[in-house]
C-alpha positions in Angstrom: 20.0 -8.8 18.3 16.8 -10.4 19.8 14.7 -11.0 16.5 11.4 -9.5 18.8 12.9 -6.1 19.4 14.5 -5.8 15.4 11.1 -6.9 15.0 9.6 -4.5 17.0 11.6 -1.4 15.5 11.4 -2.4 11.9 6.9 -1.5 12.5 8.2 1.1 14.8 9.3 2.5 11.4 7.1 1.3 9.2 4.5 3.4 11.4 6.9 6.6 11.3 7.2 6.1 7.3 3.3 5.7 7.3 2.5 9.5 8.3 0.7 10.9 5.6 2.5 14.3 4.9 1.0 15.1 1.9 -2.3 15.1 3.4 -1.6 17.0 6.8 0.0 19.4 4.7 -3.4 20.3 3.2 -5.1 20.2 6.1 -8.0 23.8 6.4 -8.1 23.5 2.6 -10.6 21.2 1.7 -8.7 19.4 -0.9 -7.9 15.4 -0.9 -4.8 15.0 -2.5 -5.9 11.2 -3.3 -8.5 12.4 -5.7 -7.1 15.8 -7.0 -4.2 16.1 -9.4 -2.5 13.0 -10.5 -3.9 11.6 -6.9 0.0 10.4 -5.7 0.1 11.5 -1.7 3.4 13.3 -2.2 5.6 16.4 -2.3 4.5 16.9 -6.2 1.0 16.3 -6.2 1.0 19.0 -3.2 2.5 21.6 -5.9 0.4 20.7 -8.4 -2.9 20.9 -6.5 -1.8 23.4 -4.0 0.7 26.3 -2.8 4.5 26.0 -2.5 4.7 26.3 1.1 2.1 23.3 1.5 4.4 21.2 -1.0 7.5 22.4 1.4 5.5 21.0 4.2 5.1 17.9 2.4 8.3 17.5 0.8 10.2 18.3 4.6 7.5 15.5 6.4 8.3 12.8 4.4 12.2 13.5 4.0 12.3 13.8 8.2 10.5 10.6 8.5 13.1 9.0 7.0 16.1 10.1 9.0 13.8 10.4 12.1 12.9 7.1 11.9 17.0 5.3 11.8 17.6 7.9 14.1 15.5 7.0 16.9 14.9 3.5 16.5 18.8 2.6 16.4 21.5 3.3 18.5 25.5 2.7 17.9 26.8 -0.6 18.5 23.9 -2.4 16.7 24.1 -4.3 12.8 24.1 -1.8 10.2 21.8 -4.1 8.4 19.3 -3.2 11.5 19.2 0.9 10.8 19.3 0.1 7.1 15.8 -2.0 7.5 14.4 0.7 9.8 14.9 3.4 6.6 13.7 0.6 4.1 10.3 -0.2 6.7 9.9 3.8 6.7 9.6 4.2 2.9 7.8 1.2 2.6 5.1 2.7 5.5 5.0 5.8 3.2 4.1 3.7 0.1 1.8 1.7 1.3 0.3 3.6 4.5 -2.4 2.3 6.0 -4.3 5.5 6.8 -4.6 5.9 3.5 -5.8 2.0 2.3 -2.2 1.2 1.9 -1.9 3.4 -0.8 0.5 6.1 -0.8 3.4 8.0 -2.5 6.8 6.8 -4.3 8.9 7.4 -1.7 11.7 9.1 -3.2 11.5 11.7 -0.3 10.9 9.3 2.6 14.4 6.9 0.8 16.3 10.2 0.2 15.5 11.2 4.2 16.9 7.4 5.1 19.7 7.9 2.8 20.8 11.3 4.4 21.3 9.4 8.1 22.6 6.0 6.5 24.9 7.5 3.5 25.3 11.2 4.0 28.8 12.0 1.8 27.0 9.8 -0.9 23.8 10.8 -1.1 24.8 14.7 -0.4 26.9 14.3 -3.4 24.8 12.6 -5.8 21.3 14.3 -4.8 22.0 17.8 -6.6 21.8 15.2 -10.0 17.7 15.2 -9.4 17.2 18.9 -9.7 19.6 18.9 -12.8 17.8 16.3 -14.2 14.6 17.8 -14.0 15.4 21.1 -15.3 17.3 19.2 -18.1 14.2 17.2 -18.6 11.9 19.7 -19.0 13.9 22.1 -21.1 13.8 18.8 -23.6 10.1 18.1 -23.5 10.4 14.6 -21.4 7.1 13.6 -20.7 8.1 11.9 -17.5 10.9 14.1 -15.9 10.4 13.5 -12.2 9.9 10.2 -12.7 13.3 9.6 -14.9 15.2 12.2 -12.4 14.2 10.2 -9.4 14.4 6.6 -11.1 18.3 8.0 -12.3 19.3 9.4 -8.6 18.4 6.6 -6.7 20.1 4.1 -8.9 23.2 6.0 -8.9 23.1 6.3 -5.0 22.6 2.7 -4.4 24.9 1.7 -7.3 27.7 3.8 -5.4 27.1 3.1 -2.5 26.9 -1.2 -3.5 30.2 -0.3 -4.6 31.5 1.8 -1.8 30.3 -0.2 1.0 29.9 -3.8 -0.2 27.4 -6.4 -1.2 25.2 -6.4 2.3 24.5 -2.3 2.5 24.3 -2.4 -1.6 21.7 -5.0 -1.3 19.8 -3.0 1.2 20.5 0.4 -1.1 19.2 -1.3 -4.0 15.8 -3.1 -2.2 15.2 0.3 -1.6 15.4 1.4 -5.3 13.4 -1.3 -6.3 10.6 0.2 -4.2 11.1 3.6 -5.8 10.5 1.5 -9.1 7.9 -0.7 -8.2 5.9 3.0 -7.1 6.6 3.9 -10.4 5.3 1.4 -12.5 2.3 3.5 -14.0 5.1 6.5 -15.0 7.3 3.6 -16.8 4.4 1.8 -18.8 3.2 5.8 -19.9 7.2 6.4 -20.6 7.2 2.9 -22.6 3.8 3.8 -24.6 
């Protein structure tokens, strides 16, 4: 593939990824989800400082962008490795968007949207583990349940599908992991103090 046009796709994405869903979903409120709550431009933060059906708004945005973004930048016939960077430049838009000062959420929606176009048997299969893990989390008291739940699903989602589908798409599955680790960095030093 010409390097321009991979080039050229893989901003296309990073620019889908970038859409701020969390704040469009609060949009007539008057509230800035960057400064209320825990301040994290996501699905939860929306909950916490709003209504369900805002968070739903929230949560859907940033799952679509994901798929949305593979699915209309890449066509059949091209690398893998192409559609894979695509999903990886979209979660990477949402976590560091630049309408927001390249600041933004984890992207555990926005890699779980990717993951539902790249790997849907695998991620289907293992995704039902985060909403077990959080109600198992909070029935025990853990201080950071979403953060654990999500940490846990994504590793075993690009751990299986590293195994399932080799060391190229693994490496991919697990870059994007590390990003969904690397946005959790304050959760982890809290969980390790």
């Amino acid at each position: 593939m010409n390097p321009w046009i991979a080039g050229v796709k893989l901003l296309a994405g990073f620019a889908i990824g970038a859409i701020p869903f969390a704040v469009i979903s609060l949009w007539g409120t008057g509230i800035d989800v960057t400064k209320e709550g825990s301040r994290n431009p996501g699905f939860n933060n929306v909950l916490r400082v709003s209504s369900r059906w805002r968070a739903a708004i929230a949560l859907l945005g940033d799952l679509a962008k994901g798929g949305v973004a593979v699915a209309i930048l890449t066509s059949a016939g091209e690398p893998e490795w192409i559609a894979w960077g695509v999903g990886l430049a979209a979660v990477a838009g949402h976590c560091w968007t630049p309408f927001l000062g390249f600041n933004g959420g984890k992207g555990v929606a926005t890699m779980a949207g990717a993951l539902l176009y790249l790997e849907f048997t695998v991620t289907i299969i293992c995704l039902p583990l985060y909403p077990i893990l959080r109600a198992f989390g909070r029935r025990m008291g853990w201080a950071q349940e979403g953060a654990i739940s999500s940490m846990t699903t994504m590793t075993v989602i690009a751990v299986t599908v590293l195994i399932l589908r080799g060391p190229v798409l693994g490496a991919f599955a697990l870059a994007g992991l590390g990003i969904v680790i690397l946005r959790h960095a304050s959760n982890l030093r809290e969980l390790v103090s």
